[in-house]
C-alpha positions as YAML, in Angstrom:
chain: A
units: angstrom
residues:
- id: 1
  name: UNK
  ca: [-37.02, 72.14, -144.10]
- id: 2
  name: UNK
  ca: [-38.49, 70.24, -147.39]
- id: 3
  name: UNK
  ca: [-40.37, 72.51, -149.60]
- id: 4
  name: UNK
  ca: [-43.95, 71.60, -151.03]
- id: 5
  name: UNK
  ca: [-46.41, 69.51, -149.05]
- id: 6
  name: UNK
  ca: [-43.85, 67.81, -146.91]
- id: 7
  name: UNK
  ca: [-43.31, 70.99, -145.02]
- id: 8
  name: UNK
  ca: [-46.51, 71.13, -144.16]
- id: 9
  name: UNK
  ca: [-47.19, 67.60, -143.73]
- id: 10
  name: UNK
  ca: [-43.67, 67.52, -141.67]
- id: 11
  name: UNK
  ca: [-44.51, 70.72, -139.21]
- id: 12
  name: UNK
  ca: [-48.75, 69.15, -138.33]
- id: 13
  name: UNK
  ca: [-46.70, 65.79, -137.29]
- id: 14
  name: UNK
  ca: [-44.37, 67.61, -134.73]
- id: 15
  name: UNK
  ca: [-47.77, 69.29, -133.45]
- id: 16
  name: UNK
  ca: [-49.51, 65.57, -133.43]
- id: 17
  name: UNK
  ca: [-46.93, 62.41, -132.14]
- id: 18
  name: UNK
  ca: [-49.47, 60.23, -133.06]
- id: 19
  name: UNK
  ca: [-50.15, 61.66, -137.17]
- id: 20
  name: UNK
  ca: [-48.74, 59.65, -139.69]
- id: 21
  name: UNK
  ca: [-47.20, 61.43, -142.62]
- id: 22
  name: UNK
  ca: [-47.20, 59.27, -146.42]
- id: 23
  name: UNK
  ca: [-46.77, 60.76, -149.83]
- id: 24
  name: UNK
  ca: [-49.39, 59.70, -152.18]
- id: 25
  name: UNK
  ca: [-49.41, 60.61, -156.21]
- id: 26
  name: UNK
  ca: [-46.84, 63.32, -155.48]
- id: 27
  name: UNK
  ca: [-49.15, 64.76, -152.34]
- id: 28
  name: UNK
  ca: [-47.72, 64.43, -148.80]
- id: 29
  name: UNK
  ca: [-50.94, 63.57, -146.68]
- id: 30
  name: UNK
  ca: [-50.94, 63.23, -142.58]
- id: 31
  name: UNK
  ca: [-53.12, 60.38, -141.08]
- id: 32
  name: UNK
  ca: [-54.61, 60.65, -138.01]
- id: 33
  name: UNK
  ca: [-56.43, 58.61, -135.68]
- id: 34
  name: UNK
  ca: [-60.34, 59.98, -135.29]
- id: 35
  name: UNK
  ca: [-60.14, 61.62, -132.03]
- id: 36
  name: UNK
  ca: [-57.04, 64.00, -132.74]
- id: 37
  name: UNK
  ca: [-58.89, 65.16, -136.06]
- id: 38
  name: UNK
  ca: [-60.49, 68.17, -134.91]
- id: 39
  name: UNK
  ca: [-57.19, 68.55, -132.76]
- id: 40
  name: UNK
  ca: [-55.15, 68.41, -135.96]
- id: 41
  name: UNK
  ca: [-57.33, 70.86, -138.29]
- id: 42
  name: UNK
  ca: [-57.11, 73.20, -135.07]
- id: 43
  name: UNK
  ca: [-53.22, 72.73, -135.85]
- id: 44
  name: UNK
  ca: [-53.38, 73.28, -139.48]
- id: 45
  name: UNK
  ca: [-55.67, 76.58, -139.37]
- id: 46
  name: UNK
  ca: [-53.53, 77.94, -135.96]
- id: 47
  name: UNK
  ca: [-49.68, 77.23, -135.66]
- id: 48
  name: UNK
  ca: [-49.36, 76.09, -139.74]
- id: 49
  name: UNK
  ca: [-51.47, 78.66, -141.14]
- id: 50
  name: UNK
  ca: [-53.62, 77.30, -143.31]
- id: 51
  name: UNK
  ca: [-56.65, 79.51, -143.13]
- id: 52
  name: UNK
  ca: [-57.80, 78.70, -146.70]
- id: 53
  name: UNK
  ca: [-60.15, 75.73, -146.49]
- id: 54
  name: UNK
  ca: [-60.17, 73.84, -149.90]
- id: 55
  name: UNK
  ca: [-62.04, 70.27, -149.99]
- id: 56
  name: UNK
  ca: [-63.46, 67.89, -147.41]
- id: 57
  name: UNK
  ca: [-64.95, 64.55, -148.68]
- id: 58
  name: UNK
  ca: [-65.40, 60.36, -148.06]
- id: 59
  name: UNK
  ca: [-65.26, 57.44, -149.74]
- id: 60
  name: UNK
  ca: [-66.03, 53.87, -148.67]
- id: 61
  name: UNK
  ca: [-62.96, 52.66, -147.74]
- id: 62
  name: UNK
  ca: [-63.46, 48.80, -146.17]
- id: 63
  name: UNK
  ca: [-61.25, 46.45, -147.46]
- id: 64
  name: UNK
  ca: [-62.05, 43.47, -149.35]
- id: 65
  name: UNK
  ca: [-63.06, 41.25, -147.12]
- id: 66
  name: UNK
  ca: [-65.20, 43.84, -145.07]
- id: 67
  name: UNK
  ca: [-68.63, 44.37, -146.11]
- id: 68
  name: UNK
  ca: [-69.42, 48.07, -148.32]
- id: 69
  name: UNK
  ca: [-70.12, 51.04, -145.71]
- id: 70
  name: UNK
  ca: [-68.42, 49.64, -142.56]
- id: 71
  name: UNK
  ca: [-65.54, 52.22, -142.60]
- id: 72
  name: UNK
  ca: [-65.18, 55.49, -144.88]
- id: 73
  name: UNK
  ca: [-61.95, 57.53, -145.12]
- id: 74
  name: UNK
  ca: [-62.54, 61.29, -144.55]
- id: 75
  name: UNK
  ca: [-59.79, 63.57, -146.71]
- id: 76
  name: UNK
  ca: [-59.58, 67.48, -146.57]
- id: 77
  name: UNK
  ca: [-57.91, 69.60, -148.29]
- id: 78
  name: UNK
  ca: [-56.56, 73.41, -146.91]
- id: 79
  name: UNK
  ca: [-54.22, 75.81, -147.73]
- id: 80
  name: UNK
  ca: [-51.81, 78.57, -146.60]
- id: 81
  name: UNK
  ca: [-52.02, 81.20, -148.75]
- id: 82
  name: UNK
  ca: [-49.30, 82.96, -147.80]
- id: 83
  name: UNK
  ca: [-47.00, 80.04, -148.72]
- id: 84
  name: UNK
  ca: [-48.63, 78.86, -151.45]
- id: 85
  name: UNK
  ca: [-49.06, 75.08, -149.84]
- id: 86
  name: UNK
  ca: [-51.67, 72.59, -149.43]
- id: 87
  name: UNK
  ca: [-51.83, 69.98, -146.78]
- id: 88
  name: UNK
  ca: [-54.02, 66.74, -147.08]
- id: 89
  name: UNK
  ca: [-55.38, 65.45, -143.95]
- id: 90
  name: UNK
  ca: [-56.93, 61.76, -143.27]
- id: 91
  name: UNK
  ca: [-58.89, 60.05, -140.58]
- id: 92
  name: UNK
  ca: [-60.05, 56.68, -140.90]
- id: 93
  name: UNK
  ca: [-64.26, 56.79, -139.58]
- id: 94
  name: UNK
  ca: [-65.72, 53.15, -138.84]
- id: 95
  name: UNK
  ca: [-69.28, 52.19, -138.26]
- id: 96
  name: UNK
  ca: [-70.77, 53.41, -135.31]
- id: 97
  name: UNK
  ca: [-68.36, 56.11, -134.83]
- id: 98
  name: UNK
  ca: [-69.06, 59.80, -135.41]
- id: 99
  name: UNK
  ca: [-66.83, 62.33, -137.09]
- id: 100
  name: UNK
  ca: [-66.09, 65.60, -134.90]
- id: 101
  name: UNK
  ca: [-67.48, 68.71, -137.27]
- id: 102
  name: UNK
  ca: [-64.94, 70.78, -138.65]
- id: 103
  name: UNK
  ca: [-66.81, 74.11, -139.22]
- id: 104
  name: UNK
  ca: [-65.76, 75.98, -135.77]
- id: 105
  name: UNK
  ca: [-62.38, 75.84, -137.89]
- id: 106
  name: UNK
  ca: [-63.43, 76.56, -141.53]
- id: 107
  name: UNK
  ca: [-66.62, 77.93, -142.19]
- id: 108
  name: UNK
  ca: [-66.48, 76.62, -145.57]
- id: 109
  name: UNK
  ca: [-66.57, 73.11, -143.84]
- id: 110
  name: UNK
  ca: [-70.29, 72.78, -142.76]
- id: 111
  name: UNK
  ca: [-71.61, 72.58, -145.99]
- id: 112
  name: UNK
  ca: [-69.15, 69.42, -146.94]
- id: 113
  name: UNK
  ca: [-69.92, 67.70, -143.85]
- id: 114
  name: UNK
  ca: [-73.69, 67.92, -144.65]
- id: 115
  name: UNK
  ca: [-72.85, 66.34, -147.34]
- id: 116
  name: UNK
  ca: [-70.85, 63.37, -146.18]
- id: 117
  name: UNK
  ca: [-74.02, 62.86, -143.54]
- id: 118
  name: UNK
  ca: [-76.64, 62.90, -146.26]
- id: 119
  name: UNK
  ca: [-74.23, 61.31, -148.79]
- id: 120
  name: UNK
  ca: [-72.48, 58.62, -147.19]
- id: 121
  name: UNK
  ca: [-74.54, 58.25, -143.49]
- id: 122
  name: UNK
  ca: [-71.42, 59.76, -141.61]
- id: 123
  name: UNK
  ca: [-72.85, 60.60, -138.23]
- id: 124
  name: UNK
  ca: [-71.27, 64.68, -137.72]
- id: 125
  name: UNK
  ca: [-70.93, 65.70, -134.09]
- id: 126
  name: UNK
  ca: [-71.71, 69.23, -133.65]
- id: 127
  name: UNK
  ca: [-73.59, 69.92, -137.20]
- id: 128
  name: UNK
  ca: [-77.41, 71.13, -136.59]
- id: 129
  name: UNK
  ca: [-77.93, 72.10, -139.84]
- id: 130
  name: UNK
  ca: [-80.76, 70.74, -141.95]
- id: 131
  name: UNK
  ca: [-80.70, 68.30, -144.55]
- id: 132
  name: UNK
  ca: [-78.77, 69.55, -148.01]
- id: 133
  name: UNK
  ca: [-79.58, 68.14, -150.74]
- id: 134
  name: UNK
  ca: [-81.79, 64.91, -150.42]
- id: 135
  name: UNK
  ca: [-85.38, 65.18, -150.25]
- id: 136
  name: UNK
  ca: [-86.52, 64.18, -146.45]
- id: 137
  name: UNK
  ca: [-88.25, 61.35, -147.73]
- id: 138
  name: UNK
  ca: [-85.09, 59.95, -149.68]
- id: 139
  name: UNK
  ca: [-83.71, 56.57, -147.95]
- id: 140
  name: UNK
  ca: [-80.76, 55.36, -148.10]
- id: 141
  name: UNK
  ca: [-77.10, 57.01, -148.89]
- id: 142
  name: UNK
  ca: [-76.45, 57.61, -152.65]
- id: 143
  name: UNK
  ca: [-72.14, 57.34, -152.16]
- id: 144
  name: UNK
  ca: [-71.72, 54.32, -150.50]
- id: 145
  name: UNK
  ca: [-71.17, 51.19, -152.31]
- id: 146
  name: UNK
  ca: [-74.00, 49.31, -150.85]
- id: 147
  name: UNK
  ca: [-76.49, 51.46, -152.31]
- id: 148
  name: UNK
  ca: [-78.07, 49.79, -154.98]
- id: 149
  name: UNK
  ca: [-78.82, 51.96, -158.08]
- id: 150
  name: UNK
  ca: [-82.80, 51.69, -158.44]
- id: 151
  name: UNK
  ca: [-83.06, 53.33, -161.91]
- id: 152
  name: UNK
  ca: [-80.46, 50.77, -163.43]
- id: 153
  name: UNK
  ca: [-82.40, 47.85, -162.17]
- id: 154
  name: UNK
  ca: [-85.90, 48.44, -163.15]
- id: 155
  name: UNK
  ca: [-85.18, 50.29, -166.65]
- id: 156
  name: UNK
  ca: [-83.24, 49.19, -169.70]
- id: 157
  name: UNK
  ca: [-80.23, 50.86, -171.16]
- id: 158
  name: UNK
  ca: [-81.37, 53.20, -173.31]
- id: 159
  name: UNK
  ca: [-78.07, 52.90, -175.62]
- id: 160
  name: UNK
  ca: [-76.90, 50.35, -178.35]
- id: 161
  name: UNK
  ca: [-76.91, 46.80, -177.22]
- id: 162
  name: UNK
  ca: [-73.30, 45.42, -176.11]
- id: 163
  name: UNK
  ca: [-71.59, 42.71, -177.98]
- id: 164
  name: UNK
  ca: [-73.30, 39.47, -178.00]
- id: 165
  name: UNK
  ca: [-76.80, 41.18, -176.63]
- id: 166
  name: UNK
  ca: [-78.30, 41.54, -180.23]
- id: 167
  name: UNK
  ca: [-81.64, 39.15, -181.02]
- id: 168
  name: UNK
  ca: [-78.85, 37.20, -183.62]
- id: 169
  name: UNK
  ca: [-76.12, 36.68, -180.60]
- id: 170
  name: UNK
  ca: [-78.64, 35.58, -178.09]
- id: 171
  name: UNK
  ca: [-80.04, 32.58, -180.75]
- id: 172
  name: UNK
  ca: [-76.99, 31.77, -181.08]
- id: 173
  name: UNK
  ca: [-75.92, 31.76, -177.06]
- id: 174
  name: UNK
  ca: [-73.68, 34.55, -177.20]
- id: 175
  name: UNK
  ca: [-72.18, 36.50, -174.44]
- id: 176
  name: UNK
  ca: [-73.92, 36.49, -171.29]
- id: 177
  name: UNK
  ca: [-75.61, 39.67, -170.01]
- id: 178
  name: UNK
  ca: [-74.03, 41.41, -167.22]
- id: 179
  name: UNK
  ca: [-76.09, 43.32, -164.51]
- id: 180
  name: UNK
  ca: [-75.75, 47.33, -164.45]
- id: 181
  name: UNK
  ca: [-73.85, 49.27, -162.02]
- id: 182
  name: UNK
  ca: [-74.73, 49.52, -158.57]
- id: 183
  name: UNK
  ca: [-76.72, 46.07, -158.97]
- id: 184
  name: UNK
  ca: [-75.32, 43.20, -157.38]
- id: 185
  name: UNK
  ca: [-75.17, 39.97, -159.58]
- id: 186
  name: UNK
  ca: [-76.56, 36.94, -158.34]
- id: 187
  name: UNK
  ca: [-74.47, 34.63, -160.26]
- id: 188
  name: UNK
  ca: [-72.10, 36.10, -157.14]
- id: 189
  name: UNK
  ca: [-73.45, 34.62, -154.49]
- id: 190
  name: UNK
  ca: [-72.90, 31.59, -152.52]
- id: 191
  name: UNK
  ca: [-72.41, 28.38, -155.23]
- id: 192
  name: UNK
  ca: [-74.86, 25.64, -155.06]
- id: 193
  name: UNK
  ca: [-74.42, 22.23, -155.74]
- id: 194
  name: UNK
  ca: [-75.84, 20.77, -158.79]
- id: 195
  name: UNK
  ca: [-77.78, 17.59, -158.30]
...
């Protein structure tokens, strides 16, 4: 048996035939379709051990063609304490699709999947818990992409201007502004013809 995360990683995918086991920045991590993922934490906690949850989190992950939001990958984190190994865990979450809640498993899981429903609009089966952290007349979904960051559009930077944004560089056509984070930049969009 390997030592480190690929035991780990090795023992969930003889539990799972259909996980997929890749080492990433030195971290083996086991990718699983969405409906074995509560069946594969259920594997993690029970036959591997790993009763120490640790991290559970999103992040947009379409690719570049797709448009911001359409798919999110969902990582956790857990432990065995006993053998001193962690074991990453991925599902892949597209829109429309709804994530099966982890916190029947981990306790420490609820909290992190409020999170990921407030956060990034991840519909949770199985969490009845009120809202976390967003005031209930908030709209929108602070951690995905699309979400367009209000207080950079309507107020200046408050810090020293960039090259070629001085009163001297703009008489003399310097640099051209850019837009702030989160804003999207309409020089992007569809090219028109010039008449």
């Amino acid at each position: 048996m390997r030592a480190g995360s690929a035991a780990l990683a090795e023992e969930l995918s003889r539990h799972l035939p259909d996980a997929d086991v890749a080492a990433e920045f030195g971290q083996h991590a086991v990718s699983v379709p969405l409906a074995s993922w509560r069946d594969a934490a259920r594997a993690a906690h029970g036959a591997l051990g790993c009763a120490l949850f640790d991290w559970l989190g999103a992040e947009d992950a379409g690719g570049p063609t797709e448009e911001p939001g359409r798919a999110h990958r969902v990582t956790l984190h857990v432990v065995n304490p006993s053998r001193r190994l962690g074991l990453l865990l991925r599902t892949r979450v597209l829109a429309g699709e709804a994530l099966p809640s982890l916190h029947q498993v981990w306790d420490g899981a609820a909290w992190h999947e409020r999170e990921l429903a407030e956060m990034f609009g991840l519909d949770v089966t199985g969490l009845a818990t009120p809202p976390l952290l967003l005031a209930p007349t908030f709209v929108g979904h602070p951690l995905r992409k699309d979400f367009v960051l209000a207080s950079r559009a309507t107020r200046p930077w408050p810090g020293a201007p960039e090259p070629g944004e001085s009163a001297a560089d703009a008489a003399t056509g310097g640099r051209r502004r850019g837009t702030p984070p989160g804003v999207p930049d309409p020089s992007w969009g569809p090219r028109r013809e010039r008449s």
